[in-house]
C-alpha distance (Angstrom), angle and dihedral (degrees) to the residues before:
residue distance angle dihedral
X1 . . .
X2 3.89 . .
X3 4.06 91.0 .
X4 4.59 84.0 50.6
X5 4.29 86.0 52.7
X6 3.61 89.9 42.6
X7 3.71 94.4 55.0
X8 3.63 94.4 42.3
X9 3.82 93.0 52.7
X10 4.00 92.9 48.8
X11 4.14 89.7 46.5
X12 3.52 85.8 50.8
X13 3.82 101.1 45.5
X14 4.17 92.6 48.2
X15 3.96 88.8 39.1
X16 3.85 97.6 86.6
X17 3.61 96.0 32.3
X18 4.16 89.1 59.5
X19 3.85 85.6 46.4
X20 3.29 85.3 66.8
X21 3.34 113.3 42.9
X22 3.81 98.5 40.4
X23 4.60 86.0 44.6
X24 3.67 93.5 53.2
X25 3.82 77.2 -157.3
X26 3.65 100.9 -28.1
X27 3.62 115.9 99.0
X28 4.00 100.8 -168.1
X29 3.47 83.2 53.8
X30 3.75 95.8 50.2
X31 3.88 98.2 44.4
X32 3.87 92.7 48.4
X33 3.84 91.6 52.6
X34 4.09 88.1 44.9
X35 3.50 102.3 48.2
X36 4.23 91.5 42.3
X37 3.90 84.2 56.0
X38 4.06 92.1 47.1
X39 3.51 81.7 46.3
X40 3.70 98.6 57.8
X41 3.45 89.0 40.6
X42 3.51 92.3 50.0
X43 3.76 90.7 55.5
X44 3.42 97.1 43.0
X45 4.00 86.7 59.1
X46 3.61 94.1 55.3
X47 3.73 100.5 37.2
X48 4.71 79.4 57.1
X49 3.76 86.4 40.1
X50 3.79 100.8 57.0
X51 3.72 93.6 24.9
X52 3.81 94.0 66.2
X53 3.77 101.0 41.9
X54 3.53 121.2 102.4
X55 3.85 129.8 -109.2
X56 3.69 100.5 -114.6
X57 3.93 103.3 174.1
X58 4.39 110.2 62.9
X59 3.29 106.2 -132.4
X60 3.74 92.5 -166.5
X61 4.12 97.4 110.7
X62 3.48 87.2 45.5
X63 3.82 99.1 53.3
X64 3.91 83.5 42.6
X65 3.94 90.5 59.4
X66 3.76 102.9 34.4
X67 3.88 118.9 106.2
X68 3.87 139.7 147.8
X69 3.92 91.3 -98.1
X70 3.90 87.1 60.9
X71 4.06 97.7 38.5
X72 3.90 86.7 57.4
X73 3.66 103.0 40.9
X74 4.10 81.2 51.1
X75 3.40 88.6 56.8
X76 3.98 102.6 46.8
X77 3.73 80.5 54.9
X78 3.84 95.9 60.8
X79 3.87 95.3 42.8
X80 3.89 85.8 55.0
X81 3.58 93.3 61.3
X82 3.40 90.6 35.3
């Protein structure tokens, strides 16, 4: 919780300042290059983040079980409740 606040407060405190110097005096201009490079960044994190965690569940019995057969009779099932 204290590592979420202290993100927020640094995003917030080099928000303006990249306004600026990316606007030159517009701000639409500024904020739209800002939040496309948080964006990237943000992607970037997540893409690392997922990337390096382990797989935890083995899939192996499933693999060994799955076939078309099954994938389609799931499938009937959901448009019925559908």
């Amino acid at each position: 919780m204290i590592c979420a606040m202290a993100g927020t407060a640094i995003v917030m405190s080099i928000t303006a300042p990249l306004v600026k110097f990316f606007g030159h005096g517009n701000e639409g201009r500024g904020y739209l290059i800002t939040m496309t490079i948080y964006g990237i960044a943000a992607m970037c994190i997540f893409f690392l983040t997922f990337a390096m965690q382990p797989d935890v569940i083995d899939y192996s019995e499933y693999k060994k079980n799955a076939s078309v057969a099954g994938l389609i009779a799931a499938f009937q099932g959901f448009f019925v409740v559908c």
